[in-house]
FIKOLZA-1660 file (N, C-alpha, C; in steps of 0.1 Angstrom, whole numbers, plus 5000, padded with zeros to 4 digits):
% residues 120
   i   px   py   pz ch aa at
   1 5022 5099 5094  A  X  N
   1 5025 5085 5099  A  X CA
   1 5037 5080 5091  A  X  C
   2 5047 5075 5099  A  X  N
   2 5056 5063 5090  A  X CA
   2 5053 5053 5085  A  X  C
   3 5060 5050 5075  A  X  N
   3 5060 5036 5075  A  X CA
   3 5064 5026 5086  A  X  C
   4 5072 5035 5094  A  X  N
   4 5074 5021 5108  A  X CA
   4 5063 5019 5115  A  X  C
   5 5055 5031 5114  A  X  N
   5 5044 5031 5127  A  X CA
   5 5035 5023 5116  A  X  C
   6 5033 5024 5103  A  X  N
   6 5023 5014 5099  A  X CA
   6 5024 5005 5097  A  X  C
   7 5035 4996 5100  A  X  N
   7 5045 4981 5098  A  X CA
   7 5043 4979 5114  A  X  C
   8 5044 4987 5127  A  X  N
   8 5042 4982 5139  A  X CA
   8 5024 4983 5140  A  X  C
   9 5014 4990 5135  A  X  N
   9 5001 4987 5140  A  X CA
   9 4991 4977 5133  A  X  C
  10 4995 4975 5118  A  X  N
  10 4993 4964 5111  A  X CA
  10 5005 4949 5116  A  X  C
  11 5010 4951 5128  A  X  N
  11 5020 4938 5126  A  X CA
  11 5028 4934 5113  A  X  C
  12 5031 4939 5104  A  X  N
  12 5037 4939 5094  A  X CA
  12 5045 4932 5092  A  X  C
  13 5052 4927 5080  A  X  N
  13 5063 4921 5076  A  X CA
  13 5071 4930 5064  A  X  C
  14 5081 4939 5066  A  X  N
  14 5087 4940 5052  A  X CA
  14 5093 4930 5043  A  X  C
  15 5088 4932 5034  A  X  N
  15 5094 4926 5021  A  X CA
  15 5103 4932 5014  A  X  C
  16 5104 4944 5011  A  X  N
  16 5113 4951 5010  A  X CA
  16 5116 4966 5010  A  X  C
  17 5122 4975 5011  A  X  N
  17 5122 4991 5018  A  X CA
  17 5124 4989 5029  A  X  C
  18 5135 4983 5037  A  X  N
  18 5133 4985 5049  A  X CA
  18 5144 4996 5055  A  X  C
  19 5152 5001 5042  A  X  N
  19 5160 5014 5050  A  X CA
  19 5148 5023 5045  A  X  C
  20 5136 5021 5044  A  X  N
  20 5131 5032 5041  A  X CA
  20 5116 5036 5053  A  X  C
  21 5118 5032 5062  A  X  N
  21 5110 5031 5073  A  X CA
  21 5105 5043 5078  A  X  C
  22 5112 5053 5077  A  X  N
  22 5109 5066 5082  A  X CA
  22 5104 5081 5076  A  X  C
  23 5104 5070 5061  A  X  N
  23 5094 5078 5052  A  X CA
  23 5076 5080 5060  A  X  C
  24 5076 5094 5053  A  X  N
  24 5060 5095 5061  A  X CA
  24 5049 5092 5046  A  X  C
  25 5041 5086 5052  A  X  N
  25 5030 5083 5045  A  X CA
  25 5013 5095 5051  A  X  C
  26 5006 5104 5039  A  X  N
  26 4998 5112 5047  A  X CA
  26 4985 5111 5048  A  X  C
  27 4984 5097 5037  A  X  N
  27 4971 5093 5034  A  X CA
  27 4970 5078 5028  A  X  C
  28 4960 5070 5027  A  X  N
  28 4956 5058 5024  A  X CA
  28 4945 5054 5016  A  X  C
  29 4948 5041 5008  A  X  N
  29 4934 5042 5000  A  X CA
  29 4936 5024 4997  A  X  C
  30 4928 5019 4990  A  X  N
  30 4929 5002 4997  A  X CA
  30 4917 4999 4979  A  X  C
  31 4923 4988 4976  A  X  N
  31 4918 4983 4960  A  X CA
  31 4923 4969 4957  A  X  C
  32 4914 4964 4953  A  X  N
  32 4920 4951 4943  A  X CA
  32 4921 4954 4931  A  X  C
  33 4915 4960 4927  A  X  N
  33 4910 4967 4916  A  X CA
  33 4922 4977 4911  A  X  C
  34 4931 4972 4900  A  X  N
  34 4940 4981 4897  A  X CA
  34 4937 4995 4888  A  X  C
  35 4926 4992 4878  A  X  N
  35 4920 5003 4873  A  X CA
  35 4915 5013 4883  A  X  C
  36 4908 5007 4895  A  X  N
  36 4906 5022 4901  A  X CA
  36 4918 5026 4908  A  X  C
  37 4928 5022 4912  A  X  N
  37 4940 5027 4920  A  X CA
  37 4943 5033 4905  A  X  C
  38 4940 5031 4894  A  X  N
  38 4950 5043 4883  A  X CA
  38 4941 5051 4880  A  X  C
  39 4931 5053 4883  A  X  N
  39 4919 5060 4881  A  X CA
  39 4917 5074 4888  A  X  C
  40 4923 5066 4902  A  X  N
  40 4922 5072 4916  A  X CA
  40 4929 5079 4923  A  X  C
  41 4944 5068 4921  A  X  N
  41 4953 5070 4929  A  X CA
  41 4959 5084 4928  A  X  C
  42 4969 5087 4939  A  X  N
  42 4977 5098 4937  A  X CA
  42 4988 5098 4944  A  X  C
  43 4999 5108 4938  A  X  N
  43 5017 5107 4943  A  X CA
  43 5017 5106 4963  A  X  C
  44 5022 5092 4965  A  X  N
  44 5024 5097 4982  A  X CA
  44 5015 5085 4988  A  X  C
  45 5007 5078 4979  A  X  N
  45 4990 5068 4986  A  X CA
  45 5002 5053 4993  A  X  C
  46 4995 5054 5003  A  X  N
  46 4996 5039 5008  A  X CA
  46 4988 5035 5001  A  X  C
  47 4994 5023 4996  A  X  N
  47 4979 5015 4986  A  X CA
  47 4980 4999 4995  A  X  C
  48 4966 4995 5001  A  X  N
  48 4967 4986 5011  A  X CA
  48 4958 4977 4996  A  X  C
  49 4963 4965 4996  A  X  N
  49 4954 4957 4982  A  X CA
  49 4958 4939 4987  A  X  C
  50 4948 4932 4984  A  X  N
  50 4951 4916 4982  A  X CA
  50 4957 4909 4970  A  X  C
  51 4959 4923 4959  A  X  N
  51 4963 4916 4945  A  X CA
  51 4978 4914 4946  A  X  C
  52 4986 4900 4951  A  X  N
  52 4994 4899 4954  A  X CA
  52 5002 4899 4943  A  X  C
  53 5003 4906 4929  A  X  N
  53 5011 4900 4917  A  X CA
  53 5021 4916 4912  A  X  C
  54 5030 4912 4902  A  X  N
  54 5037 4924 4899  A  X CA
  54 5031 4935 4894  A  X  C
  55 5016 4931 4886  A  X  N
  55 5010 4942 4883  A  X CA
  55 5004 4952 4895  A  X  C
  56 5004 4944 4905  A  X  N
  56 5005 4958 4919  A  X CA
  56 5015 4965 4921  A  X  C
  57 5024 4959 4918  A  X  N
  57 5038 4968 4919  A  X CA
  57 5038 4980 4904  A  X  C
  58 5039 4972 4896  A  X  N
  58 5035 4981 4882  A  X CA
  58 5024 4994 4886  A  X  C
  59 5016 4990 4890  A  X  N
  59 5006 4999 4891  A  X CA
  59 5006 5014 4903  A  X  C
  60 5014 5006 4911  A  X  N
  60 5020 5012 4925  A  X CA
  60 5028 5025 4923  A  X  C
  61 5038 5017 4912  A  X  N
  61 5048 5026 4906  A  X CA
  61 5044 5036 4897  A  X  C
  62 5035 5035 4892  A  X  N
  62 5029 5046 4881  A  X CA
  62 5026 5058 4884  A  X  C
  63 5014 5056 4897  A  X  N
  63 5010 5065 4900  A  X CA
  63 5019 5070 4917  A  X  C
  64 5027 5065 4916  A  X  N
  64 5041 5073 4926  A  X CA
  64 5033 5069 4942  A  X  C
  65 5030 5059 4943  A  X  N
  65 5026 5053 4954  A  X CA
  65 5041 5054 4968  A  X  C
  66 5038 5056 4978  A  X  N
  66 5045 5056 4985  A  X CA
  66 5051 5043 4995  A  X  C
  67 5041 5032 4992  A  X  N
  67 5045 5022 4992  A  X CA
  67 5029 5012 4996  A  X  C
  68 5037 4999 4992  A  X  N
  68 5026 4989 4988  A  X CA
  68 5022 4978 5003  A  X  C
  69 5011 4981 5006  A  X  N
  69 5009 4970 5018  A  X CA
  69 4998 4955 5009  A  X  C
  70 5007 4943 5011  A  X  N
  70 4995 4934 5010  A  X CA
  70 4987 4925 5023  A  X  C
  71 4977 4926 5020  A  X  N
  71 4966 4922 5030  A  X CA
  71 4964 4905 5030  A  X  C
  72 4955 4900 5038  A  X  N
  72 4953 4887 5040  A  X CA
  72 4962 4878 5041  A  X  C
  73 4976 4880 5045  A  X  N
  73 4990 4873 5048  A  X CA
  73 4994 4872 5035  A  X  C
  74 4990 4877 5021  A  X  N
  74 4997 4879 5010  A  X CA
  74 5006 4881 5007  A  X  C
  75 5017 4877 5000  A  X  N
  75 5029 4878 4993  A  X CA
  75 5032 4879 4981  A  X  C
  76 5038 4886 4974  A  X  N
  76 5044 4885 4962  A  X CA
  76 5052 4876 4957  A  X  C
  77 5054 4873 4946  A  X  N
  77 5069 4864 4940  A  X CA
  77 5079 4872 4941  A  X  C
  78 5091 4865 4934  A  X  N
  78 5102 4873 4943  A  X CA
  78 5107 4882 4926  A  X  C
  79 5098 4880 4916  A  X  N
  79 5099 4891 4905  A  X CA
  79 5092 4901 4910  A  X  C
  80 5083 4902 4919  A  X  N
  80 5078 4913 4920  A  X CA
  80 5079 4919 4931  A  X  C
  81 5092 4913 4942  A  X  N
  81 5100 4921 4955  A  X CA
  81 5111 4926 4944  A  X  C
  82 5121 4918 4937  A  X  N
  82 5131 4925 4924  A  X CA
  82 5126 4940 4924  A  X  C
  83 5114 4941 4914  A  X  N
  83 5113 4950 4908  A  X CA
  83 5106 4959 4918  A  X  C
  84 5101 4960 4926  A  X  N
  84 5096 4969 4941  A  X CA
  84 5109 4976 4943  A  X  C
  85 5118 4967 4947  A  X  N
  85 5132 4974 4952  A  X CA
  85 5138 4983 4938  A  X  C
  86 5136 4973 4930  A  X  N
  86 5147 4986 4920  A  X CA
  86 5136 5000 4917  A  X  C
  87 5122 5000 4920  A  X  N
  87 5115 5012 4918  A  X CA
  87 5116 5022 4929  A  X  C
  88 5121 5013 4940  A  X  N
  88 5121 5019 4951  A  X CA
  88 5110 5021 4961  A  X  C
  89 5103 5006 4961  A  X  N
  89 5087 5011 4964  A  X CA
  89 5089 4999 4977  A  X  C
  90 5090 5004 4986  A  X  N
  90 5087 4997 4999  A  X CA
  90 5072 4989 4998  A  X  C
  91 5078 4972 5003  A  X  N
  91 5064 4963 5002  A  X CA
  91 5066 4957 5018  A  X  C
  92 5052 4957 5023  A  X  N
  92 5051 4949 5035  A  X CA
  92 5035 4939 5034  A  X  C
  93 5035 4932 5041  A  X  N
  93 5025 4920 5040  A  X CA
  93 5019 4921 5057  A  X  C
  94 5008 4921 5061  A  X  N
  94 5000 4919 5072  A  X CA
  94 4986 4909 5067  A  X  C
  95 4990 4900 5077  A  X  N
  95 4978 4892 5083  A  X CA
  95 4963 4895 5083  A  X  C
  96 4960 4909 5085  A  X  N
  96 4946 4914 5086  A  X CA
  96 4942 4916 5073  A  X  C
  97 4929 4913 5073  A  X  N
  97 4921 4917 5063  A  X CA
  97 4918 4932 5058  A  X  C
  98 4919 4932 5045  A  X  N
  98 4916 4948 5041  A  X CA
  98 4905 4958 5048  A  X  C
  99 4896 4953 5053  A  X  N
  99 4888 4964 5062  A  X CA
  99 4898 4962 5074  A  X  C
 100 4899 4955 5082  A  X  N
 100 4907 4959 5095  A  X CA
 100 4919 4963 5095  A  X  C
 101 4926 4963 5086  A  X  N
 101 4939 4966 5079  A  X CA
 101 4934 4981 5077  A  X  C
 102 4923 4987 5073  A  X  N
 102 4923 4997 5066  A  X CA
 102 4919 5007 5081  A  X  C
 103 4909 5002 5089  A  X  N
 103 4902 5009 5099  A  X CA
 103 4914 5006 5110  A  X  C
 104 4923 5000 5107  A  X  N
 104 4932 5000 5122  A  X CA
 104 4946 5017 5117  A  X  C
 105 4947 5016 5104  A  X  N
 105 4956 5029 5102  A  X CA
 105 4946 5037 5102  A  X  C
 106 4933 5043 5098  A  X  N
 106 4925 5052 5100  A  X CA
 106 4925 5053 5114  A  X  C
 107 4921 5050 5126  A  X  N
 107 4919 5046 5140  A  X CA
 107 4932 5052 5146  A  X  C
 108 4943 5053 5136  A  X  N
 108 4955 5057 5145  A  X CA
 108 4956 5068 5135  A  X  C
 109 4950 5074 5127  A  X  N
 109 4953 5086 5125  A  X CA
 109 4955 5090 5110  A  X  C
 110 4959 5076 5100  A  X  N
 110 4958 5080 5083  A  X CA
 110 4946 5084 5076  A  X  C
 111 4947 5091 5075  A  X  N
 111 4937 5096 5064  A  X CA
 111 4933 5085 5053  A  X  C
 112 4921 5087 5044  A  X  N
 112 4920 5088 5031  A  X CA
 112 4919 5093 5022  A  X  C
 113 4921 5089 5006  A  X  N
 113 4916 5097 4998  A  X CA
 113 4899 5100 4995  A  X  C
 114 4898 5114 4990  A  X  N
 114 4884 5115 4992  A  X CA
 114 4882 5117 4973  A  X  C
 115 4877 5109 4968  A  X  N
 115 4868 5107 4952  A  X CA
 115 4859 5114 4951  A  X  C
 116 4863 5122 4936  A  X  N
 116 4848 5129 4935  A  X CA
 116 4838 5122 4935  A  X  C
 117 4822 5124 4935  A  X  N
 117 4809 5119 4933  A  X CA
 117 4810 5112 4920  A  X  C
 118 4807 5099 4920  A  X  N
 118 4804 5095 4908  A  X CA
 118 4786 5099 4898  A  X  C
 119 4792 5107 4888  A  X  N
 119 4783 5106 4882  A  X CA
 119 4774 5096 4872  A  X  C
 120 4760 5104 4873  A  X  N
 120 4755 5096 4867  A  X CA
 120 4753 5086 4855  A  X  C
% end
């Protein structure tokens, strides 16, 4: 899936990346929770999250996210569109809520990531 196709089925708004539309994205995974996106995450993740602040972007960037969707009509400050672009991390913002946001790209075809079993 692209990022265009997931900026047109989420209704999206970029914020920034937008010469980068045609990048493919091959899987998805969705957190407020920045510890488990660094726990979890892996090189290439759509990371769909409501934590609208630069430490999403920081966190995005670490683990080589492929780009950042915020949920619930969320937005960033514009320190944290700056530094998106100079990392080179495509951000877009959609209206829907993180479960419908998440089950509308699953529904059309993204994957997720699968976590090992948490032990006991």
């Amino acid at each position: 899936m692209t990022l265009r196709e997931v900026r047109d089925i989420l209704q999206a708004e970029i914020l920034c990346g937008q010469d980068n539309l045609e990048w493919e994205v091959e899987f998805g995974g969705a957190s407020d929770l920045m510890s488990d996106v660094l726990a979890f995450g892996q090189p290439g993740l759509l990371l769909l999250t409501g934590l609208a602040n630069v430490q999403s972007v920081r966190t995005a960037s670490i683990i080589e996210a492929r780009a950042l969707v915020y949920v619930r009509g969320k937005k960033p400050d514009q320190e944290s569109i700056e530094l998106a672009a100079r990392k080179g991390l495509p951000l877009l913002s959609t209206r829907f809520m993180m479960f419908i946001a998440c089950g509308l790209l699953y529904k059309n075809g993204l994957q997720g990531l699968v976590t090992p079993p948490a032990s006991g």
